[in-house]
C-alpha positions, 0 to 999 in steps of 0.5 A: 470453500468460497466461490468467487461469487460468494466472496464478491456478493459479501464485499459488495455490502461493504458500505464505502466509509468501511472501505475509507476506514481500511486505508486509514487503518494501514500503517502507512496512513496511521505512523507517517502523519508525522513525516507530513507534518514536518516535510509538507506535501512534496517532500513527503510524497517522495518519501512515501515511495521510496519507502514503498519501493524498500518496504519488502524482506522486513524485519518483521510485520510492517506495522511493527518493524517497518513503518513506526521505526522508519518514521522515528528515524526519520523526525528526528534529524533534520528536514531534508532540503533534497532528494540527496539529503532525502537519501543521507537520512534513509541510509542510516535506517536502511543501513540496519534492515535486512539485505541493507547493500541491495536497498542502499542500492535502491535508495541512491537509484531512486533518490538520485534520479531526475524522476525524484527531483521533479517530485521534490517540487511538484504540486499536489495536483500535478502528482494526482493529474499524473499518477499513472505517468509516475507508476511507469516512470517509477518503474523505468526508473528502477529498471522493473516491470510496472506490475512488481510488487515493491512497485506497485506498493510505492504507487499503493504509498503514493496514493495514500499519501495523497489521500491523507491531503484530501486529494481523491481524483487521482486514477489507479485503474490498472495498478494491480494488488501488491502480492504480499504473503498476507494477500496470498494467504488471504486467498489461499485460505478462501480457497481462491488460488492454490498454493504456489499461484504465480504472482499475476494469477493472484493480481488477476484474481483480485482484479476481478473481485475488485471489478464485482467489487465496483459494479456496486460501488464505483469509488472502490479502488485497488488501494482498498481492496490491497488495504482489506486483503492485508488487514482481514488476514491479519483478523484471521490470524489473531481471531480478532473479527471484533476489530471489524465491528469496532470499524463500524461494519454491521456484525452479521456483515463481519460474521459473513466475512469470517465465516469465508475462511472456514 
């Protein structure tokens, strides 16, 4: 069984480039490149957080059958010239996910917003100098509280998205942890939360580790923490803690981290 304390004092020696590497290895980082490279930065921020605000009741993983198919469909009709041309290309995948009416639904709420035509042109600093401005804009916009999951994973999208063009200072303080069934398990299985913890219990929980977290290194923010939950559950399953050594992390700091969820 993990103690808090145990847990916080093993991701402490997490150097930071580790933490950098986590969020580069997400599929939202490593299949969406190419929707940069077409759209250019505005564009491509509108379309990270719709795709985060649909990114729920999947198919399957989101780094098979989410991430990698969405973006196939969307390079290969043309580049859309706004958030109404933005939607005509997402509908035709949307329209084959599960519960396709309800994420329509959500996709035409968004994209037709007067929020989403003011990111259609906003630069990349005005996006950073007011990130957190969005995260309650996003959420009046789709009528849901802040703290949700589909909400906090569009600001999750958002934030790598601006990280992937270079832009740092932007402040996720605040923004919790998207509650997801890997990040669940993760702690569940650290013997961290009981079967059936709410969803703000859970986002709790890992505010405190991430506050242990950045008394060592302050850089650290939910982004990384949300990054490593998801992934190292992923380790668990597939008992492949060789893929965190091959990230660079010393193998006495992996075998700590695999020996938590024994």
């Amino acid at each position: 069984m993990a103690l808090m304390e145990e847990v916080v004092q093993i991701l402490c020696r997490i150097p930071y480039p580790i933490w950098e590497g986590f969020v580069r290895n997400e599929p939202e980082w490593r299949f969406t490149e190419p929707v940069l490279e077409r759209y250019g930065p505005s564009r491509f921020l509108t379309f990270m957080a719709v795709a985060g605000l649909n990114d729920y009741q999947l198919k399957g993983p989101a780094e098979k059958r989410y991430w990698p198919l969405l973006v196939k469909h969307v390079i290969q009709r043309p580049i859309p010239e706004s958030p109404e041309d933005l939607k005509e290309v997402l509908r035709g995948f949307y329209e084959r996910e599960r519960f396709y009416t309800v994420k329509i639904r959500r996709l035409e709420r968004f994209l037709r917003s007067p929020l989403a035509h003011r990111m259609w042109w906003m630069t990349t600093a005005e996006f950073s100098q007011s990130f957190k401005e969005l995260w309650h804009k996003i959420a009046e916009t789709m009528n849901q509280q802040k703290e949700k999951k589909t909400i906090v994973i569009s600001m999750k999208c958002l934030g790598i998205g601006l990280l992937m063009l270079g832009v740092k200072d932007f402040d996720f303080t605040g923004i919790p942890v998207a509650v997801d069934a890997r990040v669940r398990s993760l702690l569940e299985r650290w013997e961290l939360i009981t079967e059936g913890a709410s969803e703000r219990e859970i986002q709790s929980l890992c505010e405190e580790i991430l506050r242990g977290i950045r008394r060592a290194e302050p850089r650290v923010n939910m982004i990384h923490l949300d990054s490593f939950l998801w992934q190292v559950e992923g380790f668990y399953k597939a008992g492949a803690f060789n893929s965190l050594i091959n990230m660079g992390m010393e193998p006495d700091l992996a075998r700590a981290i695999a020996d938590l969820g024994r």
